[in-house]
C-alpha positions as CSV (number, residue, x, y, z in Angstrom):
1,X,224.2,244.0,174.0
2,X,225.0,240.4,172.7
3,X,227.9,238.5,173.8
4,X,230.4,237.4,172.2
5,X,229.3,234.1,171.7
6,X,226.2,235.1,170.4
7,X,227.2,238.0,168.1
8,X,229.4,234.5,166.6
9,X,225.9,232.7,165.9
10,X,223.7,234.3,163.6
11,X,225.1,235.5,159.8
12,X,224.1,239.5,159.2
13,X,222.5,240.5,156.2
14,X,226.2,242.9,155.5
15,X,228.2,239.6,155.8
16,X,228.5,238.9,152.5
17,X,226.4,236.4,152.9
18,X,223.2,235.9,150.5
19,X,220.2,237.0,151.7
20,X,218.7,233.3,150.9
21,X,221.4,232.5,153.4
22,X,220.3,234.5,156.0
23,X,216.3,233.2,156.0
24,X,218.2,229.6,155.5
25,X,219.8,230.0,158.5
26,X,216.8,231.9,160.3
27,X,214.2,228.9,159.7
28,X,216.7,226.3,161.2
29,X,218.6,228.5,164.5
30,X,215.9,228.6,166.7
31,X,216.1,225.6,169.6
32,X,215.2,224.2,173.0
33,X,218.6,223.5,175.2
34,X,218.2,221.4,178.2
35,X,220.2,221.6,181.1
36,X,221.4,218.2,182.6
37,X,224.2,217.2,185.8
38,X,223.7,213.8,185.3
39,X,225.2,212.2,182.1
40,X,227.3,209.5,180.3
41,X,229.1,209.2,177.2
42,X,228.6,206.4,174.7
43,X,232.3,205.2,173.7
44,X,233.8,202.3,172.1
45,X,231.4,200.3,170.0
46,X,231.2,197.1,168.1
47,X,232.4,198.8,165.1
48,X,235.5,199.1,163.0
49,X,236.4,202.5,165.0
50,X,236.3,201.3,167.7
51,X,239.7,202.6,168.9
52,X,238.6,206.0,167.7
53,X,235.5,206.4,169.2
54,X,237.4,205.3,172.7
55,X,239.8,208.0,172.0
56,X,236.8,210.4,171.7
57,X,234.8,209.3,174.5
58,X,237.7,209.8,177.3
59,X,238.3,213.0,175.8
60,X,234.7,214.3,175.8
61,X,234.2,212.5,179.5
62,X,236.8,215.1,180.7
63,X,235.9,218.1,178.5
64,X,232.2,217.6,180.3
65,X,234.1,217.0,183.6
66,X,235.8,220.1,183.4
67,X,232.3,221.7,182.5
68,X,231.1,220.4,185.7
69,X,229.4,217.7,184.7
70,X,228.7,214.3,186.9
71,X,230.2,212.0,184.0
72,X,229.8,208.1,183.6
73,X,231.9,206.4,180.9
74,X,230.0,203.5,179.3
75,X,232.3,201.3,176.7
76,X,229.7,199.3,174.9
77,X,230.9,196.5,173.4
78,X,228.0,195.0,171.7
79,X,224.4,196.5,170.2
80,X,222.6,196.9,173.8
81,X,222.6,200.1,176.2
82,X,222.8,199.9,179.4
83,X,222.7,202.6,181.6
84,X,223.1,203.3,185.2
85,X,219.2,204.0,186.4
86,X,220.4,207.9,187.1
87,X,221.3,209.0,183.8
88,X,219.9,212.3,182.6
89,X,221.0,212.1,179.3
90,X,223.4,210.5,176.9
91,X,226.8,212.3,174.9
92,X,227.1,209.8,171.9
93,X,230.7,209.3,170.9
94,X,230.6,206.3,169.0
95,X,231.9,206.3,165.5
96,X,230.8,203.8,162.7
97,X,228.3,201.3,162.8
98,X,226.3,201.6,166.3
99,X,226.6,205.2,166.7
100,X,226.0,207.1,163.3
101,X,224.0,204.6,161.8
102,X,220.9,205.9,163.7
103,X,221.0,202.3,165.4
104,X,222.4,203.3,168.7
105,X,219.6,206.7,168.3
106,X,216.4,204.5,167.8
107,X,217.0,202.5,171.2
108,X,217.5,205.8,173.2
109,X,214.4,206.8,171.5
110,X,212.7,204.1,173.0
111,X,213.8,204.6,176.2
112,X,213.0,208.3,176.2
113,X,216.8,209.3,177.0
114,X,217.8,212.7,175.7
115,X,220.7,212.3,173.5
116,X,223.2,215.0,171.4
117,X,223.3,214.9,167.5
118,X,221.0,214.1,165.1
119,X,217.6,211.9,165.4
120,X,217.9,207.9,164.4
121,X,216.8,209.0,160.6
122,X,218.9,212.0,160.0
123,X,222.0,209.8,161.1
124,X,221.0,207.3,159.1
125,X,220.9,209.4,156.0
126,X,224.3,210.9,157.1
127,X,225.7,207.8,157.4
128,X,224.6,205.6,154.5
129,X,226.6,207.7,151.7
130,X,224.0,206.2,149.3
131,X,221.5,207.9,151.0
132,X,222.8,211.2,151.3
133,X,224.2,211.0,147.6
134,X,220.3,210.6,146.9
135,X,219.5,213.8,149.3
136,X,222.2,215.9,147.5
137,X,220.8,215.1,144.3
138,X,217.5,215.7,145.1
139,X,218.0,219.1,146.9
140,X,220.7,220.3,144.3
141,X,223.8,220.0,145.8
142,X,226.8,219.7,144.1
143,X,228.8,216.6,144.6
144,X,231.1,214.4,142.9
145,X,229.8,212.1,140.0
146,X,229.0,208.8,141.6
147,X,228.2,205.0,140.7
148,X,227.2,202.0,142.9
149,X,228.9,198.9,141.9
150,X,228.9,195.3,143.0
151,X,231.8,192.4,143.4
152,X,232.7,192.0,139.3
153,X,231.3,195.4,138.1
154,X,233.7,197.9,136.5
155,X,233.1,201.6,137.1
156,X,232.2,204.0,133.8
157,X,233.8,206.8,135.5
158,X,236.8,208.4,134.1
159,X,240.1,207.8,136.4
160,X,240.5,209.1,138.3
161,X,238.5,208.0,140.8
162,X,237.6,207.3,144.5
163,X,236.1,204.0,146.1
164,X,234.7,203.5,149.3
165,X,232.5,201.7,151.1
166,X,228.9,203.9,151.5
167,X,228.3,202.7,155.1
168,X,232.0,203.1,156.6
169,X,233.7,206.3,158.4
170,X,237.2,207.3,159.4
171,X,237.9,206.7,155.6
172,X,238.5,203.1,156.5
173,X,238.6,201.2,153.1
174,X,238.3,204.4,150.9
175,X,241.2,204.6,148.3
176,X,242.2,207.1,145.5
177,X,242.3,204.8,142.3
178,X,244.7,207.2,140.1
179,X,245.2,204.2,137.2
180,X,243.8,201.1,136.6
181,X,246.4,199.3,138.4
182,X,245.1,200.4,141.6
183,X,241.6,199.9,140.7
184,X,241.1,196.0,141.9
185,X,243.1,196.3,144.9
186,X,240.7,199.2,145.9
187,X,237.6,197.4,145.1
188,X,238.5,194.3,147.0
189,X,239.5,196.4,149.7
190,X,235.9,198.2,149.9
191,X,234.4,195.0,149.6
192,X,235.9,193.7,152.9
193,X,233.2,196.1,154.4
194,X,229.9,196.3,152.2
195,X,228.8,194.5,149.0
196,X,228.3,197.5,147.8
197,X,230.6,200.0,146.5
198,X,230.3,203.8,145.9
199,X,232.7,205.2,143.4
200,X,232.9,209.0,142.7
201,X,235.3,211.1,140.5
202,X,238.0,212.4,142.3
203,X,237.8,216.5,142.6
204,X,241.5,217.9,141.9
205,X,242.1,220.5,144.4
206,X,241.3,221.3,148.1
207,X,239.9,220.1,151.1
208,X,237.8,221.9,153.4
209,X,235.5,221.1,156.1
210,X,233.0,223.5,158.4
211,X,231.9,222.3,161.5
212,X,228.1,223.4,163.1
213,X,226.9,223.7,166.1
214,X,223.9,224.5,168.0
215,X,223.2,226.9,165.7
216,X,226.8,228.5,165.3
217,X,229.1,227.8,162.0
218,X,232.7,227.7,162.7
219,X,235.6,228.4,161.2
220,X,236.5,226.8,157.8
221,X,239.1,224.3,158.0
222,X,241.3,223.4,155.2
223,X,243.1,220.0,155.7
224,X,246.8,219.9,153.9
225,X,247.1,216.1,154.0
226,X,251.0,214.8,152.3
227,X,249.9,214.0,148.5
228,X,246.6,216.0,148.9
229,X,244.9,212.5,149.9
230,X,243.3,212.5,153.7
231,X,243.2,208.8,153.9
232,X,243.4,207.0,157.2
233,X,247.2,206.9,157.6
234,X,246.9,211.1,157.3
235,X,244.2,211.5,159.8
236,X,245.6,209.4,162.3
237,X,249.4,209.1,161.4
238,X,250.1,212.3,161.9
239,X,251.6,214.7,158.8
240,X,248.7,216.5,157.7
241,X,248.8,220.9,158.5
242,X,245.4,221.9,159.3
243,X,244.6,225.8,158.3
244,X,241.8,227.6,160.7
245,X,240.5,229.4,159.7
246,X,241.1,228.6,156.1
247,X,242.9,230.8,153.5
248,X,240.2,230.4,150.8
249,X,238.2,233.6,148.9
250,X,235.3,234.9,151.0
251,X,233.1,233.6,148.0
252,X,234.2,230.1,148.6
253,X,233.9,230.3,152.2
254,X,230.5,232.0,151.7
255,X,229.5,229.0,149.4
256,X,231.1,226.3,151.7
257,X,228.7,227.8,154.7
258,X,225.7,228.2,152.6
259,X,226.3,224.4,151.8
260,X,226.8,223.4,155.2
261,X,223.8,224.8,156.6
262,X,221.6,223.4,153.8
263,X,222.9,219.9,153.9
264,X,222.6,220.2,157.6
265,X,218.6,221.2,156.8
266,X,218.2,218.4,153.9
267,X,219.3,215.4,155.8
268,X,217.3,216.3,159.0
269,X,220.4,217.1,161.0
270,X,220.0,218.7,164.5
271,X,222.7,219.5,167.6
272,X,226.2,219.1,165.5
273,X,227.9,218.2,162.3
274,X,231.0,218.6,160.1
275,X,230.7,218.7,156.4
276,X,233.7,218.4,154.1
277,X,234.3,219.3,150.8
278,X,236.4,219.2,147.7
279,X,236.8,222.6,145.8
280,X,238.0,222.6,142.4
281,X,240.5,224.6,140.5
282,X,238.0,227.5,139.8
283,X,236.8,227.8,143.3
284,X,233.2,225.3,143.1
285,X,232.8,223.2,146.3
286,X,231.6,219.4,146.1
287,X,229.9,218.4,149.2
288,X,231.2,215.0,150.1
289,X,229.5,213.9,153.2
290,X,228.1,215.4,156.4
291,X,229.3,213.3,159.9
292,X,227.0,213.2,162.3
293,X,229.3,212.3,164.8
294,X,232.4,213.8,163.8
295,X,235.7,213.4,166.0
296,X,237.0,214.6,169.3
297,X,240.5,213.1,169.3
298,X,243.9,215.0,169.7
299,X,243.3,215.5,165.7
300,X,240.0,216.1,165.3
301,X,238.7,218.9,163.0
302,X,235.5,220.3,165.0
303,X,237.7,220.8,168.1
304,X,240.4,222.8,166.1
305,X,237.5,224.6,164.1
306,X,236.0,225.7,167.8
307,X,239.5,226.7,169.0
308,X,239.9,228.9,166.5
309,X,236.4,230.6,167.2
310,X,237.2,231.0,170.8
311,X,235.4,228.2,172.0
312,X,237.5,225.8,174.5
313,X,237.1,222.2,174.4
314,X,234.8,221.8,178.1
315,X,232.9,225.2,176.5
316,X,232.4,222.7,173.3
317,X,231.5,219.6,175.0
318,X,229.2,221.7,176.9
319,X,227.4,223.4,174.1
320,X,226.6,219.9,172.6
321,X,225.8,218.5,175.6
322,X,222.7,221.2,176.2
323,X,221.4,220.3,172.7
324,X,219.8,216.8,173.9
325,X,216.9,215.5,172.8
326,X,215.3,212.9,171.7
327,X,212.3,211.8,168.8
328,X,208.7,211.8,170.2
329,X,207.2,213.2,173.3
330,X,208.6,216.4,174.7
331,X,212.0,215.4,176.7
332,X,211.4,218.7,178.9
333,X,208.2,216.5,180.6
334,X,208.9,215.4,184.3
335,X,210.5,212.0,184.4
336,X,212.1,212.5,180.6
337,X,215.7,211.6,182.4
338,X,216.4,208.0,183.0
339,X,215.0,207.8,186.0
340,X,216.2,210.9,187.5
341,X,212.1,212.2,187.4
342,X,213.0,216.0,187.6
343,X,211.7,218.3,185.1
344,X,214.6,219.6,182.9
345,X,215.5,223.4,182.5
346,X,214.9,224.7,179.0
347,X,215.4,228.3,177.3
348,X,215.2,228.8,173.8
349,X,218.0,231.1,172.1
């Protein structure tokens, strides 16, 4: 008989779900999980969430704590890593620029250091929105309508419409341009970050997000942010109501998890993600982004969407933290660890 986590994991054929679904879901579920003692988490970070990422870090330091893991925090305040000789493996916490940019991934590569989340190119392709506008296109995903504009370029999108910069989380210089009066202020904004620019049309209606991982989907979230805008000030600031799971039509939620799981598959995704979404008036998701590294703050989404499938937050920090891996020679070979030269546990679910 399956336990209860595992009767959460795989979709049925009876679900509801499409059958393309199910062999979707099927061709990506299958993984080696490591099992480490040894391990530190990545905080802090040279980018622009920073502050998040610190708030993060000490949370999932005591989540794997109470998991019974031996924990080291690192706070990295520059582009190098430098860990202590008896690491095992790495929890990457870091939000922004060195930490989803596949930056922070490639060096851990190098230095044959299992980490959680997704490969240096996958969180590269997550992270650049350009790049993953380009990957929704390409595998048929619906998004919003988008443009790429430079310092002195207007936008032929109909207001209204939303700006942002492509390589940028935390919605830190996005902005809902609703008239042109707010449509310089916004650009300038964007431009503090990137000399680049995505603009997209702005998708009337709801917000959801579904978190993965290993190979479980979680709960739908819907996010009820004041003046249906989830900018910075509503994540942080407090006042948005977050619905898990949430009350949406079991065709939209079908959809919203069919697109998860295939945007997961498209950009090359592995371990954990959360992808959000705007859904329309008649019930049609957009698939806005996928974060690689998505929170783990007091407000964070994937820790709510866990709660609500019975998973606490140690038995969360945990699951990710057996994911590890890293791109090129097996990690399961003796000496993968960082110096720890045993040969790590595996079993395949």
């Amino acid at each position: 008989m399956r336990d209860a986590a595992e009767a959460r994991r795989a979709p049925r054929e009876n679900d509801g779900l499409n059958g393309g679904f199910v062999k979707l879901w099927r061709r990506i579920g299958k993984r080696t999980m490591a099992l480490f003692r040894r391990v530190a988490v990545l905080m802090g970070g040279p980018s622009s969430e920073r502050e998040v990422s610190l708030r993060s870090g000490r949370a999932v330091a005591t989540g794997l704590r109470d998991a019974g893991y031996d924990v080291t925090e690192v706070d990295l305040a520059g582009h190098e890593i430098d860990l202590p000789p008896d690491v095992e493996a790495v929890f990457i916490a870091l939000h922004g620029t060195f930490g989803e940019d596949g930056d922070a991934q490639a060096i851990l590569d190098s230095q044959r250091i299992p980490y959680t989340g997704s490969g240096a190119a996958a969180s590269r392709a997550a992270f650049d929105k350009i790049l993953s506008k380009q990957a929704f296109d390409e595998g048929g995903i619906a998004t919003p309508a988008y443009e790429i504009i430079r310092a002195g370029e207007k936008s032929q999108l109909d207001l209204p419409v939303v700006v942002k910069p492509p390589r940028q989380g935390s919605s830190i210089g996005v902005h809902r341009v609703m008239d042109e009066s707010g449509w310089e202020a916004a650009i300038a904004d964007a431009l503090v970050y990137d000399d680049e620019v995505l603009v997209e049309s702005y998708i009337e209606g709801r917000e959801l997000t579904v978190g993965i991982v290993d190979d479980e989907l979680l709960p739908l979230v819907e996010i009820a942010a004041p003046d249906a805008w989830y900018d910075y000030e509503a994540k942080y600031g407090g006042g948005s109501q977050y619905l898990v799971p949430a009350p949406v039509e079991e065709a939209v939620a079908d959809r919203c998890r069919y697109l998860t799981v295939r945007t997961f598959e498209i950009l090359g995704c592995r371990g954990f993600a959360r992808v959000d979404f705007r859904v329309d008036g008649i019930g049609q998701p957009y698939t806005l982004e996928l974060n690689s590294i998505p929170g783990f703050t007091e407000t964070s989404l994937l820790p709510k969407a866990a709660a609500a499938a019975g998973m606490s937050f140690s038995e969360l920090c945990d699951r990710i933290m057996r994911t590890a891996s890293f791109d090129g020679d097996e990690f399961t070979d003796t000496g993968a660890g960082a110096g720890s030269g045993r040969r790590h546990q595996t079993h395949v679910v």
